[in-house]
C-alpha positions in Angstrom: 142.0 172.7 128.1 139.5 174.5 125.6 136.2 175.7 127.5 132.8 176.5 125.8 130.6 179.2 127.6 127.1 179.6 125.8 125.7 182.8 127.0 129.0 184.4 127.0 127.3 188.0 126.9 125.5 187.6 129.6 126.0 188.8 133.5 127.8 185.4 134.3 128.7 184.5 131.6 131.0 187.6 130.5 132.8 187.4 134.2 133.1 183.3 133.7 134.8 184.0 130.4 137.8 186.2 132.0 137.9 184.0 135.2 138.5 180.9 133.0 141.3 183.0 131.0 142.8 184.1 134.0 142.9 180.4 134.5 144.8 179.7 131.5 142.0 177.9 129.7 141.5 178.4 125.9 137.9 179.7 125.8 135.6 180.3 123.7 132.9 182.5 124.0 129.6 181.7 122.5 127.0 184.9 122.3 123.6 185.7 120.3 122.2 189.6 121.0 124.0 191.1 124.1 127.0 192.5 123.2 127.1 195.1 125.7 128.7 193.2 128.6 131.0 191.4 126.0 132.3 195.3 125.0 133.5 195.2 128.6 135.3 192.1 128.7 139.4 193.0 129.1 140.7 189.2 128.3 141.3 188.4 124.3 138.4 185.9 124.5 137.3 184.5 121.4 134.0 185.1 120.9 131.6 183.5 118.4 128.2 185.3 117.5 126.2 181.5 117.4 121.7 181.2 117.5 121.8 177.9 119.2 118.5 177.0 118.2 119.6 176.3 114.1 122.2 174.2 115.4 125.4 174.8 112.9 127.6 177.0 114.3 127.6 175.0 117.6 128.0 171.8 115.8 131.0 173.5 113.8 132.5 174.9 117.1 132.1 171.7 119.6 133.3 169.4 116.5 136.3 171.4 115.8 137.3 172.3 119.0 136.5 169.3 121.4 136.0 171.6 124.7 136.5 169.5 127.1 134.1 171.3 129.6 131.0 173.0 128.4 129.0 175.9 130.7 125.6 176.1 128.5 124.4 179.6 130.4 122.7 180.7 127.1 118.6 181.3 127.3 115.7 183.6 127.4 116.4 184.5 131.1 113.4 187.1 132.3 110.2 185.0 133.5 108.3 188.2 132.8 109.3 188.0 128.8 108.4 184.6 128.7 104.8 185.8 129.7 104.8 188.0 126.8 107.2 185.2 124.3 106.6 181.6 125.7 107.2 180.4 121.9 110.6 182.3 121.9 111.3 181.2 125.3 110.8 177.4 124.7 112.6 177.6 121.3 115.6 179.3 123.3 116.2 177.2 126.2 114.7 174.1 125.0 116.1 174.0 121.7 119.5 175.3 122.5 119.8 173.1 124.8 118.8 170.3 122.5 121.7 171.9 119.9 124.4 171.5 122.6 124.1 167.8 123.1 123.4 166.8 119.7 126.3 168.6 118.7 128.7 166.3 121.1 126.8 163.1 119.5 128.0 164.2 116.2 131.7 165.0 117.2 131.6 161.4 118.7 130.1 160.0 115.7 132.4 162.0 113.1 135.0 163.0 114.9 136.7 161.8 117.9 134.2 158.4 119.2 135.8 158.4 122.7 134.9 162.5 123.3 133.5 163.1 126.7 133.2 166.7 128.0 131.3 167.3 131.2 128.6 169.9 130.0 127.3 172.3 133.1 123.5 173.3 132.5 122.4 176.4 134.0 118.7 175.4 135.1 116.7 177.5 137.4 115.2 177.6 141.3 112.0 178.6 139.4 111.8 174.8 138.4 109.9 174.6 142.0 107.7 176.9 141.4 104.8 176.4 143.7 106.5 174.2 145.8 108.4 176.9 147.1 105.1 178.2 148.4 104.0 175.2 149.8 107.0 174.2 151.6 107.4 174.6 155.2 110.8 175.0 155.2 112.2 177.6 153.0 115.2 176.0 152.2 114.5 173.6 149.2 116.3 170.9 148.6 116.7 169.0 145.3 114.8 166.4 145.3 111.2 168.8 145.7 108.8 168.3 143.4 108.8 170.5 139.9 105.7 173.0 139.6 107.2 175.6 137.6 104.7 178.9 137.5 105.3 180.6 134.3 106.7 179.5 130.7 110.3 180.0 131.9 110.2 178.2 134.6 108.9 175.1 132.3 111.3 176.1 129.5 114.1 175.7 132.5 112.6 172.1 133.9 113.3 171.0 129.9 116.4 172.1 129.8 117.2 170.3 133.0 115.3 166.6 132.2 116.6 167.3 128.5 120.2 166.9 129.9 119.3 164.3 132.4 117.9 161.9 130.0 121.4 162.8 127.3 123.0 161.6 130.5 121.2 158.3 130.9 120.4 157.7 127.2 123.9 158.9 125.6 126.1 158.9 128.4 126.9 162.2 128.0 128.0 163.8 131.4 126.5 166.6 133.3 125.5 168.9 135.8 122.1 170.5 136.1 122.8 173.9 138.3 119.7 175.1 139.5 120.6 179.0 140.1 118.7 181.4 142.7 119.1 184.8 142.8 122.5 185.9 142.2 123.4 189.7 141.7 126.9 191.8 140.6 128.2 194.0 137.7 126.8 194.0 134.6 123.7 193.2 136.2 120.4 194.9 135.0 116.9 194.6 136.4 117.3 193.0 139.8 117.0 195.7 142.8 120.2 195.2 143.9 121.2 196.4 140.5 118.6 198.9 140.4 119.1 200.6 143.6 123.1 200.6 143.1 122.5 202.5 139.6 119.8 205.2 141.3 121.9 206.1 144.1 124.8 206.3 141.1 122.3 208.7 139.5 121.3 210.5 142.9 125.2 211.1 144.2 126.1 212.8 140.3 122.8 215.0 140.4 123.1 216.0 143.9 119.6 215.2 144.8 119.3 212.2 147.3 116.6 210.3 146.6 116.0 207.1 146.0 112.6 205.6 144.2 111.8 202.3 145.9 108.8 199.7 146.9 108.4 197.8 149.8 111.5 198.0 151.7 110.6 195.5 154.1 110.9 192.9 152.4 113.5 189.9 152.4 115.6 188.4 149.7 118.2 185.7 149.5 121.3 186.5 147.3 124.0 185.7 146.5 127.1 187.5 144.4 128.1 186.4 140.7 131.2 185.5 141.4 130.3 182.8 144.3 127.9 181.7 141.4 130.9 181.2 138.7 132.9 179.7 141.4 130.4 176.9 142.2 129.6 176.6 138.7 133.5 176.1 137.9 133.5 173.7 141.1 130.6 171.3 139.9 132.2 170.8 136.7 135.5 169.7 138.3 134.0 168.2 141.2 130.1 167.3 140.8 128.4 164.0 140.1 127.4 163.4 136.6 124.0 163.6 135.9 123.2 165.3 139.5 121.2 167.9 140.0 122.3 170.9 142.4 121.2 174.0 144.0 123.2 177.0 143.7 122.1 179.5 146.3 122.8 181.9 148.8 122.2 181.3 152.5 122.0 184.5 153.8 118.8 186.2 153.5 119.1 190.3 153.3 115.9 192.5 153.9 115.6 195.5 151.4 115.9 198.3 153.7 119.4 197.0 154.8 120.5 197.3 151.3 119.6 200.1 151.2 121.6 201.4 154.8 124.9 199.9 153.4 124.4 201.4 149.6 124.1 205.0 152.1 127.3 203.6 154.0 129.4 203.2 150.7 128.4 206.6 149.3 128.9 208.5 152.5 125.2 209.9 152.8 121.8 209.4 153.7 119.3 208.6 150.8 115.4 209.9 150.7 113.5 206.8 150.4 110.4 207.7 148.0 108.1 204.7 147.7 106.7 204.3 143.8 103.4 202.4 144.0 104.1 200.6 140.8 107.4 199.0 142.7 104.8 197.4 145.6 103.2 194.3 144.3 99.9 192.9 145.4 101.3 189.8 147.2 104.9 189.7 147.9 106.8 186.5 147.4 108.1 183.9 149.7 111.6 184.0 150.7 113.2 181.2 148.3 116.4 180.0 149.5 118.4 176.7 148.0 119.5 174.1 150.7 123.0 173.9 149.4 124.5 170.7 151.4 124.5 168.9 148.4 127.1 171.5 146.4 129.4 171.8 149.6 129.3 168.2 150.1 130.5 167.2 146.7 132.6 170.2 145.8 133.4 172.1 149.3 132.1 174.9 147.9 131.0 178.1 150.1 129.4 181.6 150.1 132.2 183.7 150.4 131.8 187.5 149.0 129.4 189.9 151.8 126.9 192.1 150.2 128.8 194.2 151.4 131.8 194.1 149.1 129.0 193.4 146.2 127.4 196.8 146.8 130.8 198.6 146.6 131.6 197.0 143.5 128.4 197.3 142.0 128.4 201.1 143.0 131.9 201.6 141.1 130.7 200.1 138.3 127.6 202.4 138.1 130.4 205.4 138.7 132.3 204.3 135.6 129.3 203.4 133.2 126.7 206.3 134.3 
């Protein structure tokens, strides 16, 4: 079976591409600007350097190759640059996405008329928005209302109506995977990445600090590889056209992170709180009500923070 992953040099995407080789799938790799994590990838994945937004080289790729299962990852992923790019942000999710399903209409219409790939969208939890802060219960379900906060957030709600109406209008079939926060290797810019890499730092320096914020605060997350794994479930198993959330359901406070990062590396660490780490209001606990996913596709979280911390701490030791 030939797989397209869009995104391919991204955190999940660069772990999906080797899980789906270790599969035995013929895969190819679709990336834009990140070729760091793609320099790190051990299986002889073919990887294509593709801009979605002009449209050619994914037209090229889906009408030569017929994939038979799509995983569009690809997009402008960091709400804060979307603050600072909303044009680049909307042309990158929107219009990629766009790309992607025009390019299947084309191989039906030119090349193969009875082609019919189940494409997996990564969408967002930021779709919600506000409703997560006007929810009583934390744990959102799908059908909540849409009030995305900030250009990436809306940029993700196109991306997900985009491929629901290709569904309804085309009869294209999809899933629209709306992701919360999911953490591993290759990882940059989340804290569990962040404090995994500064006790790295701290245990090669010999001086045991750690630079932090507000360690009382409470995040859900979940590891990557419970993220591919749901992701690779929903296109076997999911309802076409569905939306579903992808999401942790265990909910970690920071300063616990910290204790099992101080576990792993065998000593106690300094905790130094930066100011510029605290932030004026903290944020709500967001957490996806995942009965959906397991319902349809008996999918589970599996992998502790535990093990996630150890791996993300050997990484740091071998990259650092």
């Amino acid at each position: 079976m030939n797989v397209l992953v869009t995104g391919a040099g991204g955190m999940v995407g660069s772990h999906m591409v080797e899980i789906l080789y270790n599969c035995g799938y013929a895969v190819i790799g679709v990336w834009h600007k990140n070729k760091t994590n793609i320099e790190q990838v051990s299986a002889p994945i073919n990887f294509v350097q593709c801009d979605l937004r002009y449209g050619y080289g994914i037209e090229e790729l889906i009408m030569d190759k017929l994939p038979q299962r799509i995983f569009h990852l690809a997009a402008q992923s960091y709400p804060t640059v979307s603050w600072v790019s909303p044009a680049e942000t909307i042309d990158v999710n929107i219009n990629g996405t766009v790309a992607v399903f025009e390019s299947i209409k084309k191989a039906r219409k030119y090349v193969y008329a009875a082609y019919d790939p189940m494409v997996v969208v990564a969408c967002s939890s930021a779709e919600y928005g506000q409703t997560l802060n006007e929810l009583k219960d934390p744990f959102v379900r799908e059908t909540a209302e849409l009030k995305p906060l900030h250009p990436y957030g809306v940029s993700k709600v196109g991306q997900d109506l985009l491929s629901y109406q290709y569904f309804m209008n085309d009869h294209i079939r999809c899933i629209r995977a709306r992701i919360f926060n999911s953490t591993g290797t290759r990882k940059v810019n989340d804290v569990t990445s962040d404090f995994t890499k500064r006790a790295i730092l701290a245990e090669k320096s010999g001086i045991y600090k750690l630079r932090c914020g507000n360690l009382e605060t409470h995040r859900a997350i979940m590891d990557q590889r419970d993220l591919v794994r749901a992701l690779l479930l929903l296109a076997e198993k999911g309802k076409a056209g569905e939306a579903y959330n992808i999401s942790s359901e265990h909910i970690y406070k920071m300063e616990d992170i910290v204790k099992m990062i101080e576990v792993e590396i065998k000593h106690e660490l300094i905790r130094e709180v930066d100011k510029a780490l605290i932030r004026p209001t903290d944020e709500r606990i967001i957490v996806g009500n995942v009965d959906k996913i397991k319902h349809d596709t008996g999918w589970k979280q599996e992998i502790k923070m535990e093990q996630t911390i150890s791996d993300m701490l050997n990484y740091w030791r071998g990259h650092i």
